[in-house]
Every structure is written in C-alpha cells, then in structure tokens.
PyMOL Python script that loads the backbone (N, CA, C, O; Angstrom):
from pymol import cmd

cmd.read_pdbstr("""\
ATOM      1  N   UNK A   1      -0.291  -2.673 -18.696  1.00  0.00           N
ATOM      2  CA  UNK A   1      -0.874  -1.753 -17.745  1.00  0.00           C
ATOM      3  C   UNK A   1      -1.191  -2.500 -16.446  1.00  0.00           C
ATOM      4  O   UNK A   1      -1.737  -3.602 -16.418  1.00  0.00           O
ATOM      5  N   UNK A   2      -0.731  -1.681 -15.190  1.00  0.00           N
ATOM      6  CA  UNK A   2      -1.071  -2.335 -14.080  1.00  0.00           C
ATOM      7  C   UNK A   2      -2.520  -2.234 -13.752  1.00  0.00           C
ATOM      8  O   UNK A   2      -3.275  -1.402 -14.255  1.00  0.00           O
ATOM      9  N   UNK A   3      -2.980  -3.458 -12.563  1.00  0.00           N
ATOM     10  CA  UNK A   3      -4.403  -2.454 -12.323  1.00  0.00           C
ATOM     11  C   UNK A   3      -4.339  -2.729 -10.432  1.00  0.00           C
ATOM     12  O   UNK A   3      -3.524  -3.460  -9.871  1.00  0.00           O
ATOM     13  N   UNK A   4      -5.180  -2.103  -9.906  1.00  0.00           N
ATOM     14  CA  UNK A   4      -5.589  -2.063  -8.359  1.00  0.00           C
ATOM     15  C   UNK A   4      -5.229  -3.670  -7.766  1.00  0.00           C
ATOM     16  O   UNK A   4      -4.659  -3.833  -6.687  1.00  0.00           O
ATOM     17  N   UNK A   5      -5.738  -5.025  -8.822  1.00  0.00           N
ATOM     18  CA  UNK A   5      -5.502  -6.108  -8.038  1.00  0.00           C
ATOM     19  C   UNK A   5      -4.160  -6.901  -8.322  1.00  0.00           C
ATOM     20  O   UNK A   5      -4.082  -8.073  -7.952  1.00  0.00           O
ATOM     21  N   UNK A   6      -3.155  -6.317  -8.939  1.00  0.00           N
ATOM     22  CA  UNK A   6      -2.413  -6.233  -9.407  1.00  0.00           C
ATOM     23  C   UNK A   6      -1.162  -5.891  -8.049  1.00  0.00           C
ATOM     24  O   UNK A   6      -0.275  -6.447  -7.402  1.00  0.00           O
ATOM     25  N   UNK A   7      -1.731  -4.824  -8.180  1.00  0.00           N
ATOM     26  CA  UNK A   7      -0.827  -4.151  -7.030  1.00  0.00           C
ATOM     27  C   UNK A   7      -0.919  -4.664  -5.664  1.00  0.00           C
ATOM     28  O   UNK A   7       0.063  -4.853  -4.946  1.00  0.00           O
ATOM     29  N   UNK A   8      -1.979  -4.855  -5.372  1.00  0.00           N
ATOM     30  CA  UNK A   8      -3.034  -5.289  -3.919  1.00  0.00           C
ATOM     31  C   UNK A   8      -2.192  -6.938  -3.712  1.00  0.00           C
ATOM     32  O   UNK A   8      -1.836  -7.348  -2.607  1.00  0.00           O
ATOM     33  N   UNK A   9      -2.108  -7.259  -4.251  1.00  0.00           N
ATOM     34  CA  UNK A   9      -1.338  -8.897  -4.413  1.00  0.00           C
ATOM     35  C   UNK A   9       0.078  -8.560  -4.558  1.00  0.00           C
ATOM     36  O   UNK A   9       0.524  -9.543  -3.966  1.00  0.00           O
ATOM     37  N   UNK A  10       1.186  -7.853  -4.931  1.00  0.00           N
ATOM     38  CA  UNK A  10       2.073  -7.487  -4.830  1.00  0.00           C
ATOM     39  C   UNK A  10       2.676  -7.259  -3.335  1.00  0.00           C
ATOM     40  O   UNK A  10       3.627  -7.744  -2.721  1.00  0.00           O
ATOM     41  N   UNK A  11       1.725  -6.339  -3.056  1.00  0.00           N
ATOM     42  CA  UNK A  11       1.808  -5.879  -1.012  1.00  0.00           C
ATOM     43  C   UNK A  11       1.377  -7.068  -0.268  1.00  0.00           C
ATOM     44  O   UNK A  11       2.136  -7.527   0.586  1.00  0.00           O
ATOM     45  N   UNK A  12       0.105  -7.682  -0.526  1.00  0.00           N
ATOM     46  CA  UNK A  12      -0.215  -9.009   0.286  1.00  0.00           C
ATOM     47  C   UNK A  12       1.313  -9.956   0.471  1.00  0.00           C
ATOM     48  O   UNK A  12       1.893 -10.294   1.503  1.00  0.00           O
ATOM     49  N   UNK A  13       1.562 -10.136  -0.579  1.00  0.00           N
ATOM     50  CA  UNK A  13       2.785 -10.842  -0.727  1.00  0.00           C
ATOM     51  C   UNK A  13       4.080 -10.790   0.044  1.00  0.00           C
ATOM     52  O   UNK A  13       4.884 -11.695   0.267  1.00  0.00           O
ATOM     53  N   UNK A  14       4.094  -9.636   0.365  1.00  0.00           N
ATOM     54  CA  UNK A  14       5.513  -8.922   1.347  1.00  0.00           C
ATOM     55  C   UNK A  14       5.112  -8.326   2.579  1.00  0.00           C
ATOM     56  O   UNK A  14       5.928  -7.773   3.316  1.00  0.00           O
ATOM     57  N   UNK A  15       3.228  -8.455   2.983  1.00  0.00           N
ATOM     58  CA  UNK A  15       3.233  -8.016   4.138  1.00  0.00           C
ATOM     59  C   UNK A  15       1.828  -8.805   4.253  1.00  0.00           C
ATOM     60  O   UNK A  15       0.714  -8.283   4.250  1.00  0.00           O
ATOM     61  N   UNK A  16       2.198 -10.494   4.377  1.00  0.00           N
ATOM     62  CA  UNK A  16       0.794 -10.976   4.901  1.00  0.00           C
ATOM     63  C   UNK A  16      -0.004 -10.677   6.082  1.00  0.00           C
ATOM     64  O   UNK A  16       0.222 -10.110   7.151  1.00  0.00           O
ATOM     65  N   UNK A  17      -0.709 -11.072   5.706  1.00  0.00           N
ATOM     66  CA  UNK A  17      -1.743 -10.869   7.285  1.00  0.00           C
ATOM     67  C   UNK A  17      -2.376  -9.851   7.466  1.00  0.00           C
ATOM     68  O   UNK A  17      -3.211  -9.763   8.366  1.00  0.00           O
ATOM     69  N   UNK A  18      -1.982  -8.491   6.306  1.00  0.00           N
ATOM     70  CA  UNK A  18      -2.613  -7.190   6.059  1.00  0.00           C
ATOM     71  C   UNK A  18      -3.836  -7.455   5.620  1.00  0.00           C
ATOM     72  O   UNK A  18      -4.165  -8.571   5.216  1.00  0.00           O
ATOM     73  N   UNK A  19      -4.763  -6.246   5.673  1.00  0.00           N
ATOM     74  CA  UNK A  19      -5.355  -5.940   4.858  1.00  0.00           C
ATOM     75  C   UNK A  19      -5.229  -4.257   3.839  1.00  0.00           C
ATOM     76  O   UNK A  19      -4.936  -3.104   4.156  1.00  0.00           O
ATOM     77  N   UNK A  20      -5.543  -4.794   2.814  1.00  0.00           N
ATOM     78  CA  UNK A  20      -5.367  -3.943   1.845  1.00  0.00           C
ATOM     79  C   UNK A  20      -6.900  -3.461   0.765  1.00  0.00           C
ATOM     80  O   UNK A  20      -7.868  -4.149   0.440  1.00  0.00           O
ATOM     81  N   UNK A  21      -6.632  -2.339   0.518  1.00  0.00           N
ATOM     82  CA  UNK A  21      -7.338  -1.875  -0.260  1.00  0.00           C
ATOM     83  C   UNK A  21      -6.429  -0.651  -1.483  1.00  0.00           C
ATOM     84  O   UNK A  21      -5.669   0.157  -0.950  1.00  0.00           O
ATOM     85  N   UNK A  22      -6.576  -0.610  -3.030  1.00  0.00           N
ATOM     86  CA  UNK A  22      -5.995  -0.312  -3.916  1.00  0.00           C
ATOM     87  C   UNK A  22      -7.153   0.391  -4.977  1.00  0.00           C
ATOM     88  O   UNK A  22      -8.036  -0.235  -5.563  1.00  0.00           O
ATOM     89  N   UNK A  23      -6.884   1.944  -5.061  1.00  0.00           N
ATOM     90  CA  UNK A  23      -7.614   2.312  -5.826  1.00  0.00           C
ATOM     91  C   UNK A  23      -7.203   3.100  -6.852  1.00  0.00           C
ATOM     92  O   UNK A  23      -6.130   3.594  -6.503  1.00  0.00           O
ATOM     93  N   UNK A  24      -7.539   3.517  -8.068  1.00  0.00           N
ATOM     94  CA  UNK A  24      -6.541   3.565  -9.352  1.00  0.00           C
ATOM     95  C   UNK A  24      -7.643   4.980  -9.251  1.00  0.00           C
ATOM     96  O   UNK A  24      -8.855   4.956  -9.466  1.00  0.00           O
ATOM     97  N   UNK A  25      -6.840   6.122  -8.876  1.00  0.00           N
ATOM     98  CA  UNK A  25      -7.961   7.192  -8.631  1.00  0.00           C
ATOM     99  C   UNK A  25      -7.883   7.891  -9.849  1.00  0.00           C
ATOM    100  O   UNK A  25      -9.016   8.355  -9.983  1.00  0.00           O
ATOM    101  N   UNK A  26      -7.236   8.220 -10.773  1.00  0.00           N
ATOM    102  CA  UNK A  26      -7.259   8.610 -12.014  1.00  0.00           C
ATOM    103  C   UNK A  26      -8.339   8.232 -13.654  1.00  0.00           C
ATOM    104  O   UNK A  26      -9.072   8.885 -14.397  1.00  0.00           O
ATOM    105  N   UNK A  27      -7.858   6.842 -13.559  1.00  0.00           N
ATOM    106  CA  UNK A  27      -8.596   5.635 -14.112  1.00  0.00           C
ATOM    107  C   UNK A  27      -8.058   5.831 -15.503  1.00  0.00           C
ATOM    108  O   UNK A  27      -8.682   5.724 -16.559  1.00  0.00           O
ATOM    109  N   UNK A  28      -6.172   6.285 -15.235  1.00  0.00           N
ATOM    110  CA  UNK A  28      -5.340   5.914 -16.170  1.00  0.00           C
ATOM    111  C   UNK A  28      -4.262   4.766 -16.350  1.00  0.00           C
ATOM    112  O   UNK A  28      -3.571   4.447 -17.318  1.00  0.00           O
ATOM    113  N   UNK A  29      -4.402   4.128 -14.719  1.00  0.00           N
ATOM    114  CA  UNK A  29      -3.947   2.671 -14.909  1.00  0.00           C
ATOM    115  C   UNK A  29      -2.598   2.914 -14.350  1.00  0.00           C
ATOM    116  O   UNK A  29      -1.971   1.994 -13.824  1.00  0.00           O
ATOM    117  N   UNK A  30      -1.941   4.588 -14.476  1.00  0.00           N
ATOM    118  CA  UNK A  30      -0.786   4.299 -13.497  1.00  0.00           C
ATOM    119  C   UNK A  30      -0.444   5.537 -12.210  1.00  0.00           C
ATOM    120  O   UNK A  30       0.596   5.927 -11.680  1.00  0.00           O
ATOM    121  N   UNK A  31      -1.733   5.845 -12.073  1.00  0.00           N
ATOM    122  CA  UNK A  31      -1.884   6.558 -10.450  1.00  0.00           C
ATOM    123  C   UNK A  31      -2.831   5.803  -9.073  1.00  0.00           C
ATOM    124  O   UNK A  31      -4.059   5.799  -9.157  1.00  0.00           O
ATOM    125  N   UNK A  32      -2.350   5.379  -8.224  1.00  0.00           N
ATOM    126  CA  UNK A  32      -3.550   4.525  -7.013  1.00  0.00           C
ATOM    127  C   UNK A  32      -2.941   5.036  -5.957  1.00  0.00           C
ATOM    128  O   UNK A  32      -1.824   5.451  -5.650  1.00  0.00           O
ATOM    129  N   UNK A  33      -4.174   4.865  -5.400  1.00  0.00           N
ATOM    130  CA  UNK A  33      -3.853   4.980  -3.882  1.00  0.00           C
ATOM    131  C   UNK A  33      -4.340   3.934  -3.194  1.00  0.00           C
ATOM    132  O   UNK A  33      -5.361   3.314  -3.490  1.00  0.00           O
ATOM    133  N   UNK A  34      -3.582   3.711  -2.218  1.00  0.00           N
ATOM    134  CA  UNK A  34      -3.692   2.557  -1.082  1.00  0.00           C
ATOM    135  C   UNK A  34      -4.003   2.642   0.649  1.00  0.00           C
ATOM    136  O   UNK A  34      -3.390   3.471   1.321  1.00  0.00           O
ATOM    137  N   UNK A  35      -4.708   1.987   1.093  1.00  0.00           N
ATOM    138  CA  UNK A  35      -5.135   2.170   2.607  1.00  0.00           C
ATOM    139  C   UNK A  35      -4.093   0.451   2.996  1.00  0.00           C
ATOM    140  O   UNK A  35      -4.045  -0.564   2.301  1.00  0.00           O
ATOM    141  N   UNK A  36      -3.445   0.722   4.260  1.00  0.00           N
ATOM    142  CA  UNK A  36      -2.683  -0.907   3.933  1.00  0.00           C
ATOM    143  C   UNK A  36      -2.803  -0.723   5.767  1.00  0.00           C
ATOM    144  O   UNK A  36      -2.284   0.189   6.410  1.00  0.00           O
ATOM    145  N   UNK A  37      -3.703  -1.961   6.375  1.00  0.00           N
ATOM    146  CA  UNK A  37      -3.412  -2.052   7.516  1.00  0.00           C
ATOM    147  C   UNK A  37      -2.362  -3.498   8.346  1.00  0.00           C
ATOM    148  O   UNK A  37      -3.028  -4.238   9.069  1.00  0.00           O
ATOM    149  N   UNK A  38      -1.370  -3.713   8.263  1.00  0.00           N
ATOM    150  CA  UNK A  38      -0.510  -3.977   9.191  1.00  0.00           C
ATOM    151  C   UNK A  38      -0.080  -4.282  10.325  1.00  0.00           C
ATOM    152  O   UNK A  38       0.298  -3.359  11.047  1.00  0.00           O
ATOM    153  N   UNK A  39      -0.024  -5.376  10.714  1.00  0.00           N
ATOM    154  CA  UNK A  39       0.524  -5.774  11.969  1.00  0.00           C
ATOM    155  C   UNK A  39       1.989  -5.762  11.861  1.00  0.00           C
ATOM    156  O   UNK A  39       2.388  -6.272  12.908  1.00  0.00           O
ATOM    157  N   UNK A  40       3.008  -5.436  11.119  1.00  0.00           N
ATOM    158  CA  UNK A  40       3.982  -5.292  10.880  1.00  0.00           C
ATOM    159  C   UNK A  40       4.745  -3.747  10.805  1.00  0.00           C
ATOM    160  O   UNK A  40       5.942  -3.474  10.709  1.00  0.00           O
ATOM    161  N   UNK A  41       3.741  -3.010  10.878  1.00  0.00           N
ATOM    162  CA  UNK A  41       3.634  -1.461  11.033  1.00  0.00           C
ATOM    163  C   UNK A  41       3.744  -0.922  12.503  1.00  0.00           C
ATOM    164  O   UNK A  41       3.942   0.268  12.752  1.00  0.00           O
ATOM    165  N   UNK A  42       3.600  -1.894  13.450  1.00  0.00           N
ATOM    166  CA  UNK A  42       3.520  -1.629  14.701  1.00  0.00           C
ATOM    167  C   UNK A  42       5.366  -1.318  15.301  1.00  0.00           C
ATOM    168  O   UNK A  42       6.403  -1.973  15.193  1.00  0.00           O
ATOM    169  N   UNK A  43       5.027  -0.025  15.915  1.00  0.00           N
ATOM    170  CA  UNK A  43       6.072   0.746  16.215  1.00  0.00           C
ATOM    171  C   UNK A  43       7.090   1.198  15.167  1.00  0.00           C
ATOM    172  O   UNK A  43       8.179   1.611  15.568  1.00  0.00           O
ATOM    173  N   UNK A  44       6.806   1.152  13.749  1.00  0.00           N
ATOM    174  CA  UNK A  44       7.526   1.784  12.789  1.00  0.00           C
ATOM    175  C   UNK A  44       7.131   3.417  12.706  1.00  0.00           C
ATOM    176  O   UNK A  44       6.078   3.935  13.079  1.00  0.00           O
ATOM    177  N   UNK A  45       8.117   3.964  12.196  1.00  0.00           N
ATOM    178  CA  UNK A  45       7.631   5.120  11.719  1.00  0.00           C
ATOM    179  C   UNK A  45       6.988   5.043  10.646  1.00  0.00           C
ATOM    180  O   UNK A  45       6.791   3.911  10.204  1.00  0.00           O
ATOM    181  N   UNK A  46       6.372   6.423   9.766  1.00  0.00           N
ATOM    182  CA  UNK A  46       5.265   6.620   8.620  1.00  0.00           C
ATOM    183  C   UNK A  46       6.490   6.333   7.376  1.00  0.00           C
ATOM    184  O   UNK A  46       6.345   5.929   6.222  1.00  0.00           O
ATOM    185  N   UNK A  47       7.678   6.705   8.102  1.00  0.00           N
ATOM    186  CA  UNK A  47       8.322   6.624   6.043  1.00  0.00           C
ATOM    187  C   UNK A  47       9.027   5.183   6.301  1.00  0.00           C
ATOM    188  O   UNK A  47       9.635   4.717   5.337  1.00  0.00           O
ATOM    189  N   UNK A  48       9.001   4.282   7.743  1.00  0.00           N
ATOM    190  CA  UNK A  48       9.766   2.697   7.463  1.00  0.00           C
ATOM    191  C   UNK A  48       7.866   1.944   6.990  1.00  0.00           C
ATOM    192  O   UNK A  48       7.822   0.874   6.383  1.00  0.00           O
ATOM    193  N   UNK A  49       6.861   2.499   7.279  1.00  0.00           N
ATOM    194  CA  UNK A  49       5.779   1.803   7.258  1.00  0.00           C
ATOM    195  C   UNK A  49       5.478   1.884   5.423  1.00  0.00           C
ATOM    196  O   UNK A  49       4.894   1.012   4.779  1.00  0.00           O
ATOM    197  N   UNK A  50       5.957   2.947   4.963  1.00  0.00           N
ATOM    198  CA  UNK A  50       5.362   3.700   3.275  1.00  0.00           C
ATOM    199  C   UNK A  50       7.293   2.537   2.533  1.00  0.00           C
ATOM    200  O   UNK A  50       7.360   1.980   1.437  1.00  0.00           O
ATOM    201  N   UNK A  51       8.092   2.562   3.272  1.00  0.00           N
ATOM    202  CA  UNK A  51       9.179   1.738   2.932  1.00  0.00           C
ATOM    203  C   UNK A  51       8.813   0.056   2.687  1.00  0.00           C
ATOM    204  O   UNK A  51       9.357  -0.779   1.964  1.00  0.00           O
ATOM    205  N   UNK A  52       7.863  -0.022   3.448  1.00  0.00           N
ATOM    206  CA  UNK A  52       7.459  -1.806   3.456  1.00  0.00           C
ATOM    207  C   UNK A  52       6.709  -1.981   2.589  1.00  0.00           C
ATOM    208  O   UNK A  52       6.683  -3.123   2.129  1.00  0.00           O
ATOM    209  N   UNK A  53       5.878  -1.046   2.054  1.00  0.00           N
ATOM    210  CA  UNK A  53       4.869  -1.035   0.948  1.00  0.00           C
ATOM    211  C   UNK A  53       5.332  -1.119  -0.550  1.00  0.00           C
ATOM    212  O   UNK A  53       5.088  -1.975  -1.401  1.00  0.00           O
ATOM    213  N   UNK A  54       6.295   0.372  -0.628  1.00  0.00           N
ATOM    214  CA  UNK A  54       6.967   0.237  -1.813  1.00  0.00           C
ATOM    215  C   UNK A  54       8.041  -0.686  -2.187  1.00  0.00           C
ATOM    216  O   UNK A  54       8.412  -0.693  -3.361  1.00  0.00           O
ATOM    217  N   UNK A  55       8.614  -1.507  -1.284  1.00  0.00           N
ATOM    218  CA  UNK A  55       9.618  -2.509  -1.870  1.00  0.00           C
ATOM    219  C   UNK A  55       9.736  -3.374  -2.679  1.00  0.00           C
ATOM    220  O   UNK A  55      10.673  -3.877  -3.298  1.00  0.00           O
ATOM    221  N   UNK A  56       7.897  -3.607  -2.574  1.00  0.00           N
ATOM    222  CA  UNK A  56       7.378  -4.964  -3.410  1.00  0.00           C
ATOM    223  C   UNK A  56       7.565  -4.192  -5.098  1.00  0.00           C
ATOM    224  O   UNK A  56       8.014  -4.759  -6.094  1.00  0.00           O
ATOM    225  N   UNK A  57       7.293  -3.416  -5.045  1.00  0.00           N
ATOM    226  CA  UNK A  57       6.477  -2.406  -6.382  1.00  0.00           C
ATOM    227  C   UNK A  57       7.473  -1.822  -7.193  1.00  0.00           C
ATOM    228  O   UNK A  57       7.229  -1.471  -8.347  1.00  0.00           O
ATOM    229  N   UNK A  58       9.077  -1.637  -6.428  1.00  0.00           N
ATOM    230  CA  UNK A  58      10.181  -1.079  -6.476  1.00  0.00           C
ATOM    231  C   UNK A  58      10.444  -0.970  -8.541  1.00  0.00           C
ATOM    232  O   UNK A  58      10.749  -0.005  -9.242  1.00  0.00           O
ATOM    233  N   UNK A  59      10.091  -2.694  -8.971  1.00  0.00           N
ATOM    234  CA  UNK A  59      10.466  -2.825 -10.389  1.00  0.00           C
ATOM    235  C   UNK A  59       9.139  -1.528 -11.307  1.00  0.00           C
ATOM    236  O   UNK A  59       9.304  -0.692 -12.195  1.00  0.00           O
ATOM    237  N   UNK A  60       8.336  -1.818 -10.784  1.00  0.00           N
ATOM    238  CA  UNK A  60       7.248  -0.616 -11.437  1.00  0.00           C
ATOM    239  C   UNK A  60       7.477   0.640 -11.744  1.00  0.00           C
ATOM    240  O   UNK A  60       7.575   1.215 -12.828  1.00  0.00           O
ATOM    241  N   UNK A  61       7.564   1.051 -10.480  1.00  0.00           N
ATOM    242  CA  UNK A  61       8.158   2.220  -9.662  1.00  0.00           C
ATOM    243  C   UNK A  61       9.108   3.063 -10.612  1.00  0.00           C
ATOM    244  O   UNK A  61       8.953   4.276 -10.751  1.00  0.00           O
ATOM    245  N   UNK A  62      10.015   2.406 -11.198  1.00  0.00           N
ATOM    246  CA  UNK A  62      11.265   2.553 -11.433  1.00  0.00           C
ATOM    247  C   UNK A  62      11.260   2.759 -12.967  1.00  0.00           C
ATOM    248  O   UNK A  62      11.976   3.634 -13.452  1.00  0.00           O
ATOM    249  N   UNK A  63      10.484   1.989 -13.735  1.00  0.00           N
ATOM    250  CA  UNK A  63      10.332   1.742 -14.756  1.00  0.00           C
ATOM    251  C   UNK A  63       9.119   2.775 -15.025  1.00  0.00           C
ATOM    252  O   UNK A  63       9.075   3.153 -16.196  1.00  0.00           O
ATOM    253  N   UNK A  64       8.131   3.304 -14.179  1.00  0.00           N
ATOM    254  CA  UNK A  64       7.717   4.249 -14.627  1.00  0.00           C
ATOM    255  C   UNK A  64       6.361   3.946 -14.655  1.00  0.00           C
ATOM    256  O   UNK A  64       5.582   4.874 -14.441  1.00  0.00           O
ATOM    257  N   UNK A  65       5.799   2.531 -14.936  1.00  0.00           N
ATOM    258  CA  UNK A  65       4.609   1.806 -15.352  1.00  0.00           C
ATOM    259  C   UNK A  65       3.500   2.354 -14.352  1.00  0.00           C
ATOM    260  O   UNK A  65       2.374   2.684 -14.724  1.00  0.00           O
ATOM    261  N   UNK A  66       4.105   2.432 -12.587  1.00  0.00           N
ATOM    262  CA  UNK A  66       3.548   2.585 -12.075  1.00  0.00           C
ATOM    263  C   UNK A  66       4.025   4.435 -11.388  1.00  0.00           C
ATOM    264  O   UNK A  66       5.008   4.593 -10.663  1.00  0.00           O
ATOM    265  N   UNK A  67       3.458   5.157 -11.653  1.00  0.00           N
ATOM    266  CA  UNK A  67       3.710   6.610 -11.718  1.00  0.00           C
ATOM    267  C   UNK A  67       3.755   6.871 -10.457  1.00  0.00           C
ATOM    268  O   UNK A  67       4.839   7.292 -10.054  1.00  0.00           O
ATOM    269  N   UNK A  68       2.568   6.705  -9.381  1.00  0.00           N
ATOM    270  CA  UNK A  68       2.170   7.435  -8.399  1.00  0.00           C
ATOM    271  C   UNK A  68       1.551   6.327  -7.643  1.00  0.00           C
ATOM    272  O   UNK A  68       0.668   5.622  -8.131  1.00  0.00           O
ATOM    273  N   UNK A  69       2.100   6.151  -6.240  1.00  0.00           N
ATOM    274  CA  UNK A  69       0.905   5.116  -5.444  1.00  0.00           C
ATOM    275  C   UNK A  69       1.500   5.535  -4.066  1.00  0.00           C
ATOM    276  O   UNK A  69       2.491   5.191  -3.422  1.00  0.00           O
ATOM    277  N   UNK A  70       0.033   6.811  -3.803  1.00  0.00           N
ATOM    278  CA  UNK A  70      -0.477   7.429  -2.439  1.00  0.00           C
ATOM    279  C   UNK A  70      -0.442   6.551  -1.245  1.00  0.00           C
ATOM    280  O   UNK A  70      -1.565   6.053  -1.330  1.00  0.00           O
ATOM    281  N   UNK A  71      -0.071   6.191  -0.519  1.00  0.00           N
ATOM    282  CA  UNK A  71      -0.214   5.447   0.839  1.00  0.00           C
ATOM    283  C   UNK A  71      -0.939   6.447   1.856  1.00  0.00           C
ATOM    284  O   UNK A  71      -0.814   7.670   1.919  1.00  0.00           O
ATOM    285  N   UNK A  72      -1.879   5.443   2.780  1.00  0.00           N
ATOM    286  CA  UNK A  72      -2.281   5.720   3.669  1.00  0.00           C
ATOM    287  C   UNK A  72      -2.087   4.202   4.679  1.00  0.00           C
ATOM    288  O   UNK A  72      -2.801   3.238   4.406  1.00  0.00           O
ATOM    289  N   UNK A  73      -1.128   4.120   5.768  1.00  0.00           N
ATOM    290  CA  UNK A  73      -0.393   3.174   6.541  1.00  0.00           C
ATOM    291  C   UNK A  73      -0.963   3.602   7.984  1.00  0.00           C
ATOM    292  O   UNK A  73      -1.160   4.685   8.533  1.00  0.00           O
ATOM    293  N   UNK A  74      -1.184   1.895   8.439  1.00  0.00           N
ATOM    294  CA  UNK A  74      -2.249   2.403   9.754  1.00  0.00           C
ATOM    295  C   UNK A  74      -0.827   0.419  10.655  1.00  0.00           C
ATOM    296  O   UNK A  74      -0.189  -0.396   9.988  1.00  0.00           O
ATOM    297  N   UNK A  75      -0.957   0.499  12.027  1.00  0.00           N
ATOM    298  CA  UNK A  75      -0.528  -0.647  12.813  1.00  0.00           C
ATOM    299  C   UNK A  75      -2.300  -1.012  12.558  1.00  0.00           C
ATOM    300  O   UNK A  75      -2.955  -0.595  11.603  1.00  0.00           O
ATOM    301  N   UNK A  76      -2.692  -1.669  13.398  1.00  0.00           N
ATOM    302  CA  UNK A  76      -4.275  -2.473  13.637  1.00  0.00           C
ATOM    303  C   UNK A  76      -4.299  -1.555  15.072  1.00  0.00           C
ATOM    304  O   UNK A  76      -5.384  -1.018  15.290  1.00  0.00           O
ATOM    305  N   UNK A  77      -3.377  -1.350  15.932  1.00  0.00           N
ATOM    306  CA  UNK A  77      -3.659  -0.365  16.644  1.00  0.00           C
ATOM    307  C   UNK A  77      -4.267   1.026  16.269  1.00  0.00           C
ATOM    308  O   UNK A  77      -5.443   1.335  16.461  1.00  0.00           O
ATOM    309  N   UNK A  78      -3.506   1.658  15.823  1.00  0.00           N
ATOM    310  CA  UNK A  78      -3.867   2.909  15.025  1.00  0.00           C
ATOM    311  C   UNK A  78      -4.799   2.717  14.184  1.00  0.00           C
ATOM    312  O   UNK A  78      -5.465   3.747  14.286  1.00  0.00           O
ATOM    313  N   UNK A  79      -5.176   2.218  13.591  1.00  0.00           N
ATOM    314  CA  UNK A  79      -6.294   1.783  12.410  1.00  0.00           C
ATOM    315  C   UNK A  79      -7.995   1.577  13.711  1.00  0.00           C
ATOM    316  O   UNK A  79      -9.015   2.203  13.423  1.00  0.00           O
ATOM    317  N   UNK A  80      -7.971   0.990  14.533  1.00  0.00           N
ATOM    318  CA  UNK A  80      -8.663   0.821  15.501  1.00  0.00           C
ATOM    319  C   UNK A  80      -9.134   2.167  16.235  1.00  0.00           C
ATOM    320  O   UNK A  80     -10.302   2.382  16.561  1.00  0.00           O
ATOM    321  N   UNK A  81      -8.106   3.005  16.438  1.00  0.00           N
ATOM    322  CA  UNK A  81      -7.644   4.119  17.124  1.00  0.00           C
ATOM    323  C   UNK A  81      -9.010   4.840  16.087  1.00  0.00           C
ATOM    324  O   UNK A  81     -10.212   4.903  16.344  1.00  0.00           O
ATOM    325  N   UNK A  82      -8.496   5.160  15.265  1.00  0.00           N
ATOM    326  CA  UNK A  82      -9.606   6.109  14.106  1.00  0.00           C
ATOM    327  C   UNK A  82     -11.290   5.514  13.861  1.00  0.00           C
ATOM    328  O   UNK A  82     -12.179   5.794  13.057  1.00  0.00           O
ATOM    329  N   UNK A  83     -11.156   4.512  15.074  1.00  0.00           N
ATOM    330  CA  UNK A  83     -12.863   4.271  14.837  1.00  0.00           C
ATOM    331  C   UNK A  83     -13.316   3.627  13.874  1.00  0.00           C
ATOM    332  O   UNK A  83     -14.521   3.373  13.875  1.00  0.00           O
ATOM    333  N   UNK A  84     -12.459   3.170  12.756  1.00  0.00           N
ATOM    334  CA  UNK A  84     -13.094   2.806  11.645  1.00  0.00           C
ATOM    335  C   UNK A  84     -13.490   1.031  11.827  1.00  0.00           C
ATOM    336  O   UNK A  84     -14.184   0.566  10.923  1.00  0.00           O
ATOM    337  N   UNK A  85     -13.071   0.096  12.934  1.00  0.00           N
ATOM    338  CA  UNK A  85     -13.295  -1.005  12.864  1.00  0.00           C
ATOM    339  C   UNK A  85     -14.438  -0.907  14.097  1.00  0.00           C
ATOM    340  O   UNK A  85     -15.045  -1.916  14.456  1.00  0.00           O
TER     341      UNK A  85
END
""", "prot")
cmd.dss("prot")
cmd.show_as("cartoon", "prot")
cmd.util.cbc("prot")
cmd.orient("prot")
C-alpha cells in the first residue's frame, strides 16, 4: 500500500525545488490529492503541468495500486497570485 510520503518523494524527485503537499483523502491508501508548487510549471499549461506530476507515478498508476491522485498545480507565480504565501 502506498501512502502520502510515498508519493510526495516520488514528485520531489522529478520536480525538485517544488514544494509539495500529499493527502490520502479517503484513508484507503489508494485515493490522494496533491497541491504541487513549481518553478517548472511556469508557462506550461494545466494538463503539461498535471503531465509532470504523473510521470513519476506512471508504474502505480497503471497497475492500479494507486487509483486516483487529484492535482492541484500552481508556477510560484500563480501560487503567489492566490494570496496564499
């Protein structure tokens, strides 16, 4: 069974310098959702930005282990933009 830090280290891995947050909103181990902010997101679109995320995860994904993982994809611009820093 996967879990939140699991995954969270998966994405770190293929998109350093992010920050990430991973939450298993079910608390069946294979539904999460993710907030992933990005400096590598800058000037992508929402499905090349949700493309950089899932690549790492692709073997999960596929296999089923990992069912469902919600993205929410911000640049540090946009992430800034929403007030939240």
């Amino acid at each position: 069974m996967l879990d939140a830090e699991f995954i969270r280290a998966r994405i770190l891995e293929a998109l350093p310098g992010s920050e990430v947050e991973v939450r298993d909103y079910t608390g069946t181990g294979d539904h999460y959702e993710a907030r992933v902010v990005s400096p590598d997101f800058a000037g992508k679109a929402m499905v090349q930005q949700h493309q950089l995320v899932y690549a790492p995860l692709q073997q999960w994904l596929k296999s089923g282990e990992l069912h469902a993982l919600a993205l929410k994809t911000y640049s540090p611009e946009q992430w800034k933009k929403l007030g939240t820093r």
